[in-house]
Backbone as CSV, one residue per row, in Angstrom:
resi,resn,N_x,N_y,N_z,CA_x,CA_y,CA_z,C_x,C_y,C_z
1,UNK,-135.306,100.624,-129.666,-135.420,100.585,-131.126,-135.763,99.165,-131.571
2,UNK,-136.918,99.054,-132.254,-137.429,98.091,-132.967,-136.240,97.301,-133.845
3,UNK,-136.367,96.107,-134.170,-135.539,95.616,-135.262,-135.695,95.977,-136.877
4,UNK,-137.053,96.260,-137.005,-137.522,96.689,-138.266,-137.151,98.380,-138.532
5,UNK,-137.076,99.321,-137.386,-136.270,100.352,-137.364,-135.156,100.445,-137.354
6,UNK,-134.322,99.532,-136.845,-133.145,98.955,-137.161,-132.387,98.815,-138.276
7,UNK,-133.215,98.167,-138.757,-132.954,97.457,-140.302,-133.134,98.601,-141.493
8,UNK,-133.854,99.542,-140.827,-134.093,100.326,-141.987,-133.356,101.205,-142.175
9,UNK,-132.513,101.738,-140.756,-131.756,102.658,-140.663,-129.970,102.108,-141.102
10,UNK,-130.386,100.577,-140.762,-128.984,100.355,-141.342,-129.352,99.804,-143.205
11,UNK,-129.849,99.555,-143.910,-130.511,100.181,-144.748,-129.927,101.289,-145.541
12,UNK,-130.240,102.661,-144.605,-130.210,103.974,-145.120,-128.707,104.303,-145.353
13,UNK,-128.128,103.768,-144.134,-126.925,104.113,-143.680,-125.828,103.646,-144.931
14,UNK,-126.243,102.438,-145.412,-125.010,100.996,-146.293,-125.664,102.362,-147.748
15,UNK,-126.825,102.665,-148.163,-127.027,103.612,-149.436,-126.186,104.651,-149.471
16,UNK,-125.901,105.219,-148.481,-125.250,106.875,-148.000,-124.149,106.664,-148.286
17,UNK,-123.307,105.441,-147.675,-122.120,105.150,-147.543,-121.517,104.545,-149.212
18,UNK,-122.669,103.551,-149.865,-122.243,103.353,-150.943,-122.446,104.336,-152.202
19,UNK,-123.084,105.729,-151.949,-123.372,106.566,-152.515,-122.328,107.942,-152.437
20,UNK,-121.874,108.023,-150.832,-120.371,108.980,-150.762,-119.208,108.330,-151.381
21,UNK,-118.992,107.056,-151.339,-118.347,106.096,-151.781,-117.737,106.488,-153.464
22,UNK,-118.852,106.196,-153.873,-119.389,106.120,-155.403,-118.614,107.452,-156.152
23,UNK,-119.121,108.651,-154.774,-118.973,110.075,-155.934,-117.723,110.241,-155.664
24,UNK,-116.817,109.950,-154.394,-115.433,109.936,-154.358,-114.844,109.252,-155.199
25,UNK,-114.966,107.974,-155.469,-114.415,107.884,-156.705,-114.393,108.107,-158.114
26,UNK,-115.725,108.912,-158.535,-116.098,109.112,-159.952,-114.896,110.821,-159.387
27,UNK,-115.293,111.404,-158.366,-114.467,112.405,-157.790,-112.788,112.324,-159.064
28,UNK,-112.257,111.223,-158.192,-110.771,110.579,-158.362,-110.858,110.638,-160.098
29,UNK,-111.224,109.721,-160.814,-111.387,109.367,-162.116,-111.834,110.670,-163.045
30,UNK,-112.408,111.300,-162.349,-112.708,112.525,-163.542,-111.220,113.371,-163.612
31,UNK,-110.653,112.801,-162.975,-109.050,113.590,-162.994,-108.090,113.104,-163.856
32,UNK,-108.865,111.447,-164.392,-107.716,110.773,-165.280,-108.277,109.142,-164.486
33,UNK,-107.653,108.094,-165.868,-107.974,106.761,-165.428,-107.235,106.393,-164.456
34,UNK,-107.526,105.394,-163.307,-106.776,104.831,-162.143,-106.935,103.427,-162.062
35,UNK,-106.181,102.852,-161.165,-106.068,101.662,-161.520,-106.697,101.417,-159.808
36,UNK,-106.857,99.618,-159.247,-107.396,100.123,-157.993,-106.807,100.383,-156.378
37,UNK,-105.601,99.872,-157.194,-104.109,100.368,-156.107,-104.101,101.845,-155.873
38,UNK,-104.073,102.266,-156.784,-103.979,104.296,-157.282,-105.336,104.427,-156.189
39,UNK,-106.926,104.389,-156.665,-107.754,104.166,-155.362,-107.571,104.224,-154.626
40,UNK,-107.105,103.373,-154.139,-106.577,102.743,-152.733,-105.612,103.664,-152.049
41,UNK,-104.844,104.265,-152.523,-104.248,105.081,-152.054,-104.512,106.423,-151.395
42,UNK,-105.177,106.999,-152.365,-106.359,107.757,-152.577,-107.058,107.902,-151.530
43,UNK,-107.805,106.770,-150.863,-109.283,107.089,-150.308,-108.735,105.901,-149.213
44,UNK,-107.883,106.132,-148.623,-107.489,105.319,-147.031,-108.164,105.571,-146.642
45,UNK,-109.608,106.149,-145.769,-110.297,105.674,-145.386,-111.441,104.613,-145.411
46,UNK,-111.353,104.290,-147.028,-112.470,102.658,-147.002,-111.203,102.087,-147.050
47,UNK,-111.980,100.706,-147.097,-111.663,99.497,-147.265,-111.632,99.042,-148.779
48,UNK,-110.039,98.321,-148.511,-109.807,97.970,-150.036,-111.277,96.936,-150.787
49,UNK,-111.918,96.332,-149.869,-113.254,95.569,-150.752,-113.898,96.078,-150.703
50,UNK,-114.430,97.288,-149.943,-115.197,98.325,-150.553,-115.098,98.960,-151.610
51,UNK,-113.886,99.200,-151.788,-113.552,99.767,-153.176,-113.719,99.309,-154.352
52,UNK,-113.829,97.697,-154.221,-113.662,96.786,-155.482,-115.188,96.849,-155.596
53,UNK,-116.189,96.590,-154.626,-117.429,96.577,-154.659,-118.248,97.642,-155.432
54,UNK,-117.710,98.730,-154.916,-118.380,99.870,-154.999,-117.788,100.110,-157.033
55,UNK,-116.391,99.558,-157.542,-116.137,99.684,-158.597,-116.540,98.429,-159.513
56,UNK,-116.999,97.378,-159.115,-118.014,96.444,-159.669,-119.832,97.123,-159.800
57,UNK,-119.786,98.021,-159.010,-121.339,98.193,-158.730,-121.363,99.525,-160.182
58,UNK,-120.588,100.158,-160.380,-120.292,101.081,-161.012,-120.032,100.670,-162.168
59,UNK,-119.403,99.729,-162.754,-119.395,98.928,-163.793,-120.830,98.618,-164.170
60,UNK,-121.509,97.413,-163.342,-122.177,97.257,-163.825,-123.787,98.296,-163.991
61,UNK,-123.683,99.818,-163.753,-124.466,100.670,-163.750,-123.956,101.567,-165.116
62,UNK,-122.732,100.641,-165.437,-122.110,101.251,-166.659,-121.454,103.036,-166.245
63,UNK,-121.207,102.994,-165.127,-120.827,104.425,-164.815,-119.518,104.816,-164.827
64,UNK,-118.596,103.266,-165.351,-117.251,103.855,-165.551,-116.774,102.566,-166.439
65,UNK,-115.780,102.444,-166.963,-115.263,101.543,-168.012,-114.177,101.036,-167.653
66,UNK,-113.108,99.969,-168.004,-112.072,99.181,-167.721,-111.333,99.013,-168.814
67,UNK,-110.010,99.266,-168.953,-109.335,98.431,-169.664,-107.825,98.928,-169.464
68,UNK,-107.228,98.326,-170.064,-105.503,97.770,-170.405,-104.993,96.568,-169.566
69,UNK,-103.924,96.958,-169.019,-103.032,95.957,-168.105,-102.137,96.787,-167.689
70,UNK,-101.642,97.101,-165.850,-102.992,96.834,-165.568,-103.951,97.233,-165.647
71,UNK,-105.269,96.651,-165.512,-106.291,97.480,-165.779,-106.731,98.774,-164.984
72,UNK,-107.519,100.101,-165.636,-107.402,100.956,-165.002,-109.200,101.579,-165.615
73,UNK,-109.450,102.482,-164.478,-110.818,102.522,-164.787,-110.770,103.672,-164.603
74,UNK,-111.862,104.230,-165.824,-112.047,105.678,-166.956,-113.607,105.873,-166.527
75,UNK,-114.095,107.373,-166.466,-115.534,107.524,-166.524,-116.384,107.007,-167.750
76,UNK,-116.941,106.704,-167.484,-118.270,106.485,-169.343,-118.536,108.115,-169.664
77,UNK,-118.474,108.075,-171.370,-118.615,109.074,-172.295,-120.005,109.738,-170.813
78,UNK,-120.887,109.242,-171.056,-121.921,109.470,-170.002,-121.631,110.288,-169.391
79,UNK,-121.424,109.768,-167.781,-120.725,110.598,-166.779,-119.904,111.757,-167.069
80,UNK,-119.112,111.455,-168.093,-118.185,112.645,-167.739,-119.627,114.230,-168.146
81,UNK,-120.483,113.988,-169.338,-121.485,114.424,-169.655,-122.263,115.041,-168.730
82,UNK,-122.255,114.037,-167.636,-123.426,114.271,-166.898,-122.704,115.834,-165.511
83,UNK,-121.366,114.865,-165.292,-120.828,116.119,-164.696,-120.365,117.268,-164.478
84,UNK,-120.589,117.305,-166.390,-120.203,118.690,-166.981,-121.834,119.689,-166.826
85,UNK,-122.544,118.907,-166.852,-123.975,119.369,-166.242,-124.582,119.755,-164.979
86,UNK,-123.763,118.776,-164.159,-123.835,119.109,-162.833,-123.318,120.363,-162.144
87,UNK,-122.076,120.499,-162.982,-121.484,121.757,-162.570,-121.921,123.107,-163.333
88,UNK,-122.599,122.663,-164.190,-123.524,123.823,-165.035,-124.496,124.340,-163.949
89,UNK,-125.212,123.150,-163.589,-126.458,122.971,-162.589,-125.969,123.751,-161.066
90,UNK,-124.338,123.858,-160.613,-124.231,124.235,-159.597,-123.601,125.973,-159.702
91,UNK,-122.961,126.256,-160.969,-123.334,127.091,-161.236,-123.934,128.250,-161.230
92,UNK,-125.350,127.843,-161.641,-126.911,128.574,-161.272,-127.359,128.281,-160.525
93,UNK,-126.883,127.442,-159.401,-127.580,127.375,-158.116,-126.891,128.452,-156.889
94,UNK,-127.961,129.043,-156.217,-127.515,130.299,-155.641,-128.037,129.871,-154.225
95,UNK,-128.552,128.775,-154.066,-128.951,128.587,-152.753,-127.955,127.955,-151.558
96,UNK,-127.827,128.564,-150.610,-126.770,128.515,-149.784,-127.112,126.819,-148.779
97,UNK,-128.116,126.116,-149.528,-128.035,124.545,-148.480,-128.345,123.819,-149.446
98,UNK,-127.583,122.694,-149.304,-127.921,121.419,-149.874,-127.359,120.316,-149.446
99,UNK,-127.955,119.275,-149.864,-128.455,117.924,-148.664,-128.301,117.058,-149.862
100,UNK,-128.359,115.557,-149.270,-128.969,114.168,-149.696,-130.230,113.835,-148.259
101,UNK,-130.949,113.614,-149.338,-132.116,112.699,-148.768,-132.351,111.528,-149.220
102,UNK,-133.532,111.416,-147.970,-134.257,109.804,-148.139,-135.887,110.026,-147.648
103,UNK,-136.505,109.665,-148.317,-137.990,109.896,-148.218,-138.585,108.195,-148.581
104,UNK,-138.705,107.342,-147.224,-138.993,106.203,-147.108,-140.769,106.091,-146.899
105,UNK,-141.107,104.760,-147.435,-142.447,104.510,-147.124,-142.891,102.930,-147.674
106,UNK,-144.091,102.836,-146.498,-143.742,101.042,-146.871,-145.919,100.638,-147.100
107,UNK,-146.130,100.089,-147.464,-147.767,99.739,-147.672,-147.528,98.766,-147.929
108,UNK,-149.463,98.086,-147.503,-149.794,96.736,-147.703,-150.034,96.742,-149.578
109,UNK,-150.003,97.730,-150.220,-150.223,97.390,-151.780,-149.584,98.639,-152.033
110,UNK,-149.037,97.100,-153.214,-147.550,97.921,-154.096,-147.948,98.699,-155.132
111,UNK,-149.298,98.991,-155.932,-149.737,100.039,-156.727,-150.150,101.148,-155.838
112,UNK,-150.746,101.407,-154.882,-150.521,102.430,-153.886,-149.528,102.962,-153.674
113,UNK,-148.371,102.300,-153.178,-147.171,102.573,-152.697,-146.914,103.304,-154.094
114,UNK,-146.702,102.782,-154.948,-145.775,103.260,-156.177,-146.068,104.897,-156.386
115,UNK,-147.591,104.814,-156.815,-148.189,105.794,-157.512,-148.274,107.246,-155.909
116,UNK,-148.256,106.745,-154.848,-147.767,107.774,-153.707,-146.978,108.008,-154.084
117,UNK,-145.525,107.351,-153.666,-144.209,108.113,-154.233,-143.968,108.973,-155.566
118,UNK,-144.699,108.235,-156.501,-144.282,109.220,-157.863,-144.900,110.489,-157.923
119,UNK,-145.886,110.341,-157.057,-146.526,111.810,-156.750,-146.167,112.529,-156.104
120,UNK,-145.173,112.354,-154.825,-144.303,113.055,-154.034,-143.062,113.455,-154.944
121,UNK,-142.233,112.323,-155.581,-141.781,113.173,-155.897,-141.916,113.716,-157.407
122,UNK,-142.901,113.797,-157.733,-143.372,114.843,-158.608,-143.183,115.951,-158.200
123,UNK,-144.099,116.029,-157.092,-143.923,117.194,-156.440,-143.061,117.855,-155.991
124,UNK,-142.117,117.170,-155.534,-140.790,117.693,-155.204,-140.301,118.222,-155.929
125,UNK,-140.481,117.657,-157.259,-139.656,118.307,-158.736,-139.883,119.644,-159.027
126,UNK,-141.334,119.683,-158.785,-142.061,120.969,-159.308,-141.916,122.554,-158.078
127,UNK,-141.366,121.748,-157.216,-141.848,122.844,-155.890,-140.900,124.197,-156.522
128,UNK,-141.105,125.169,-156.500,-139.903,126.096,-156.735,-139.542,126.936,-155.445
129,UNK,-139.352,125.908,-154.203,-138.370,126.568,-153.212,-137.579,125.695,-153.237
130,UNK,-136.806,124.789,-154.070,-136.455,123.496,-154.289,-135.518,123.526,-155.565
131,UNK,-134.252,123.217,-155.475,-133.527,123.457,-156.853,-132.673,121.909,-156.420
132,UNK,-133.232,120.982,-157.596,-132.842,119.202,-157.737,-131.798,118.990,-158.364
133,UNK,-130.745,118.645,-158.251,-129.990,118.362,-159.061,-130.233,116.714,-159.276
134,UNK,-130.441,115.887,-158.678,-130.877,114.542,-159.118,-131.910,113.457,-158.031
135,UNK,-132.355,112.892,-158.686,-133.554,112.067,-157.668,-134.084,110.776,-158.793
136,UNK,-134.329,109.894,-157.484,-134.824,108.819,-158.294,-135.552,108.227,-157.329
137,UNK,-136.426,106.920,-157.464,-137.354,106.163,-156.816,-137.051,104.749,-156.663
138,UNK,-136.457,104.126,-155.838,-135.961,102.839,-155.864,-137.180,101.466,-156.103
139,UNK,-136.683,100.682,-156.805,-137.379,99.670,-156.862,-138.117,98.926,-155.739
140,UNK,-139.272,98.802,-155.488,-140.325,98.130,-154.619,-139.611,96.788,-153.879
141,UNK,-139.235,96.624,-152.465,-139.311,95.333,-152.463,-139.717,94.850,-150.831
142,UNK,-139.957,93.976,-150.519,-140.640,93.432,-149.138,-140.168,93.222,-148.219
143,UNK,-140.121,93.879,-147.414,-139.953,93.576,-145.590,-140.839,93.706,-144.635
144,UNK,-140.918,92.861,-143.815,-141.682,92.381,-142.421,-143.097,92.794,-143.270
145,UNK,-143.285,91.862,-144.316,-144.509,91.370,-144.878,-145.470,92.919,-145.563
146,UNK,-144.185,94.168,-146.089,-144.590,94.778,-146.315,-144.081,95.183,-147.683
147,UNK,-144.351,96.331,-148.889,-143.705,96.295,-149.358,-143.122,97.777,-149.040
148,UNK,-141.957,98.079,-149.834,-141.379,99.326,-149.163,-140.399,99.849,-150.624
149,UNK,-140.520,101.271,-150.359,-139.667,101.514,-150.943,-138.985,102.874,-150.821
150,UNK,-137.989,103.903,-151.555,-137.820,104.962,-150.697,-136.871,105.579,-152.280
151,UNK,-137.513,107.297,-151.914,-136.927,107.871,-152.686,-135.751,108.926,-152.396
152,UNK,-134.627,108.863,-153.031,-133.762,110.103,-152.985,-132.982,110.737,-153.792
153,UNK,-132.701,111.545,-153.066,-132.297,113.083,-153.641,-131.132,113.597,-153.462
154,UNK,-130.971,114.626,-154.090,-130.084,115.689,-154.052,-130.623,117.077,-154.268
155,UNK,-130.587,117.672,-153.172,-131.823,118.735,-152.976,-130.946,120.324,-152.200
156,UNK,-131.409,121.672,-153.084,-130.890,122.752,-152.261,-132.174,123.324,-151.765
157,UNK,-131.594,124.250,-151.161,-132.664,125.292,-150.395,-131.972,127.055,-150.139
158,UNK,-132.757,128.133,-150.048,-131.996,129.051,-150.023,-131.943,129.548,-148.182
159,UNK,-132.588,129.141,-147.344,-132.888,129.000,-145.858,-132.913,127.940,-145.009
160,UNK,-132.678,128.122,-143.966,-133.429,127.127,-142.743,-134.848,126.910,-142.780
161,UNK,-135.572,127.877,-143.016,-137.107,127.629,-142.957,-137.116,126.438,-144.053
162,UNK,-137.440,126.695,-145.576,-137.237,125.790,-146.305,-137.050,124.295,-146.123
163,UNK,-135.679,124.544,-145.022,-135.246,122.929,-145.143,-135.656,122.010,-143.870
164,UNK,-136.196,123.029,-143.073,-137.399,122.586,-141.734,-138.874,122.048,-143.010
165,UNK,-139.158,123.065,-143.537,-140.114,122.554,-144.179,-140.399,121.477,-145.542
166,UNK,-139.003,121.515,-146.038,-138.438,120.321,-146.982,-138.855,118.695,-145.970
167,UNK,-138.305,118.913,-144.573,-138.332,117.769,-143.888,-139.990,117.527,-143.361
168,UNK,-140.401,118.305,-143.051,-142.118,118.256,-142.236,-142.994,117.517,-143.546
169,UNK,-142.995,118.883,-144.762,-144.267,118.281,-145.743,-143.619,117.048,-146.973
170,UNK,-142.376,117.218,-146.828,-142.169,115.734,-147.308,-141.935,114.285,-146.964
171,UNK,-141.901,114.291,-145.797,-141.517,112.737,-144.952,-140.200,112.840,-144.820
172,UNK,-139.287,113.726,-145.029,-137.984,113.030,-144.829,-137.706,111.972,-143.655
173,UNK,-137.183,111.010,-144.125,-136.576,109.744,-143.258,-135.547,109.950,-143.041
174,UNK,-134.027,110.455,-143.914,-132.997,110.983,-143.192,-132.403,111.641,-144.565
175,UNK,-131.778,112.529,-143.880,-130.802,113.619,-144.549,-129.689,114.170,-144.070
176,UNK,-128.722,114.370,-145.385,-127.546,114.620,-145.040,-126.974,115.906,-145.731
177,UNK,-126.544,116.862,-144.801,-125.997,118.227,-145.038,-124.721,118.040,-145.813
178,UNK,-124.561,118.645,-147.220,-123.725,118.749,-147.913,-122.852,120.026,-148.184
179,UNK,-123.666,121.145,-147.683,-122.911,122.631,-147.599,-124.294,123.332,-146.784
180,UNK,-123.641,124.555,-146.096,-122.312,124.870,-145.894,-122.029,124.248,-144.479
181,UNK,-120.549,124.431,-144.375,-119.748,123.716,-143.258,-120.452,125.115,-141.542
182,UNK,-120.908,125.964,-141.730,-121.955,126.948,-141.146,-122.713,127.396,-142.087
183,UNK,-123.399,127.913,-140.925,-124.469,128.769,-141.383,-125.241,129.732,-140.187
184,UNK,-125.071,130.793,-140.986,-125.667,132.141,-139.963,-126.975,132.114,-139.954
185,UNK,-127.728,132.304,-139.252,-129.296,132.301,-139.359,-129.948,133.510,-139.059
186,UNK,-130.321,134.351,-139.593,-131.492,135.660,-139.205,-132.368,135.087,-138.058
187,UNK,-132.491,135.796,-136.938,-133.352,135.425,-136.236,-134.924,135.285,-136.787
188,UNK,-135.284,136.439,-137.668,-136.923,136.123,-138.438,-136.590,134.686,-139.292
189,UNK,-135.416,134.148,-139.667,-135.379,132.975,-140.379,-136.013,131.790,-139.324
190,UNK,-134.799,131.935,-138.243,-135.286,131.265,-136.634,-136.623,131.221,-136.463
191,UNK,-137.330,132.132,-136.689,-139.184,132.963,-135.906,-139.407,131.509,-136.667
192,UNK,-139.596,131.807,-137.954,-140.143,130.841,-138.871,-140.080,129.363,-138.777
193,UNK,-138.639,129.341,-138.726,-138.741,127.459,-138.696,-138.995,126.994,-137.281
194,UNK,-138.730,127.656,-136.617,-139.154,127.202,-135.034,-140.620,127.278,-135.182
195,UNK,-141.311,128.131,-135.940,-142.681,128.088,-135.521,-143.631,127.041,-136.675
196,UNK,-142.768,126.571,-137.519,-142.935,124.965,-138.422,-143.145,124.265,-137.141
197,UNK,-141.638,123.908,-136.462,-141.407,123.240,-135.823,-142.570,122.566,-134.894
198,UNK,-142.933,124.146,-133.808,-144.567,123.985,-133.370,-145.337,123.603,-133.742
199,UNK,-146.043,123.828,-134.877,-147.298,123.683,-135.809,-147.277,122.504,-135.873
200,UNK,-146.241,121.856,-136.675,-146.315,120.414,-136.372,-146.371,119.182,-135.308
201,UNK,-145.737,120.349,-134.200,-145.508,119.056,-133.159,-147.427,119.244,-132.559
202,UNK,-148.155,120.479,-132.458,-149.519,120.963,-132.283,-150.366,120.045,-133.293
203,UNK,-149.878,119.830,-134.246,-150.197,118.926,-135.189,-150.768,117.614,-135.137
204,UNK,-149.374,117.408,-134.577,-149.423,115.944,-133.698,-150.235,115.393,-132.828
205,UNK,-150.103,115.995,-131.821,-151.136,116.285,-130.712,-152.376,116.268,-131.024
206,UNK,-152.674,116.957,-132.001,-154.193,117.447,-132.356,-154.531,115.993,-132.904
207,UNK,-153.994,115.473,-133.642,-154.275,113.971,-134.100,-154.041,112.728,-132.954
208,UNK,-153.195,112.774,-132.381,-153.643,111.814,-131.373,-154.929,111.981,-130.295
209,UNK,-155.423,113.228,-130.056,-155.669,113.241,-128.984,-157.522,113.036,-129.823
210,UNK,-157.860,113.312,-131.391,-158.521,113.083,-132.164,-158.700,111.361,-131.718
211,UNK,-157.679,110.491,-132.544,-157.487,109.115,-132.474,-157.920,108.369,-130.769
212,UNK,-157.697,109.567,-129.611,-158.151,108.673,-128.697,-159.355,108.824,-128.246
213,UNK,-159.990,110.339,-128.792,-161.101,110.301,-128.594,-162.227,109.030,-129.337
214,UNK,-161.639,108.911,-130.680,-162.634,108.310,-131.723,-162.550,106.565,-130.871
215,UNK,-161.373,106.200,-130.262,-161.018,105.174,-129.493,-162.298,104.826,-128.636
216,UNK,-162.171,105.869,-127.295,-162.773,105.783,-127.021,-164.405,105.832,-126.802
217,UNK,-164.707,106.334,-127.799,-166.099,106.381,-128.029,-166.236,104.995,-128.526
218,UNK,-165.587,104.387,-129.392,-165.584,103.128,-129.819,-165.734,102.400,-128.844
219,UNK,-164.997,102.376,-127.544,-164.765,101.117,-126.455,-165.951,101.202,-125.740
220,UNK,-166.849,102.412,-125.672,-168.075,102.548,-124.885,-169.199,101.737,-126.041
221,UNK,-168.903,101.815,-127.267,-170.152,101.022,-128.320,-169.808,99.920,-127.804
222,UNK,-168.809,99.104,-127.433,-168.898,97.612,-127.105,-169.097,97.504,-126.089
């Protein structure tokens, strides 16, 4: 593994973590204000400066509020809003998978880059084998002289096929299963995504073996 693969995956990993982080505690707080001892108690598995971090980062995203003595931290009018929506949103969602993603990508020009992504996930928005509950596009910024940036999600599906094919025609870079804890699969469900699976890896193939032809015809012009 490259260092720049490296980096990206630890990267992905510090978002995931400060993002499970995040909803466990908006989790905690939608139950009533806490203070960050109460937290702490709470969620023994982080680390007490994770906690402070992750409730500074949240502050300043305005996603939760502070006050008395000691001080104790309340959702924003917002949030609580937003989660009364969410659960509206889950509700009417009937599809038996859903995930967090990451759909990464890096170019030598940052108006390229941009206007790709917003078109992906446009598309994503619009697909209707696809039910979003939230997504966004992170701000542009530069590594190993590139620029990069990466979008994610919160994404269901009502199959395996789907979420074989959620990952193939969208780039997924990594994703994380949020329900269910199983899942039964129809074997014609199986036929299907296994035969994604093929197509693409035939796919593959078909393009390299393209790329070495065009190679070599090239190395015989010189």
């Amino acid at each position: 593994m490259d260092e720049s693969t490296s980096f990206r995956e630890e990267e992905i990993k510090k978002q995931y973590n400060l993002k499970e982080l995040r909803e466990v505690i908006a989790k905690s707080l939608s139950k009533g204000p806490k203070t960050d001892n109460d937290l702490r108690k709470e969620i023994p598995e982080a680390k007490y400066e994770e906690i402070l971090n992750v409730l500074k980062n949240m502050l300043s995203l305005k996603l939760i509020k502070k006050d008395g003595f000691p001080v104790k931290y309340s959702l924003s009018e917002g949030i609580l809003k937003t989660l009364e929506k969410r659960k509206e949103l889950s509700d009417t969602d009937k599809h038996i998978i859903r995930a967090n993603l990451i759909i990464e990508s890096k170019s030598n020009d940052k108006g390229l880059l941009r206007t790709a992504m917003e078109k992906i996930l446009d598309s994503l928005k619009k697909d209707e084998n696809y039910f979003i509950y939230e997504s966004s596009l992170a701000d542009i910024v530069v590594h190993d002289d590139l620029f990069s940036t990466y979008i994610s999600a919160e994404v269901s599906c009502s199959d395996l096929f789907n979420l074989f094919r959620l990952v193939y025609f969208y780039g997924v870079t990594s994703i994380d299963i949020i329900k269910p804890d199983k899942l039964n699969v129809p074997v014609s469900d199986l036929q299907s995504s296994l035969t994604t699976i093929v197509d693409m890896i035939h796919g593959y193939a078909d393009m390299i073996y393209e790329l070495k032809n065009k190679n070599d015809v090239l190395s015989k012009k010189k």
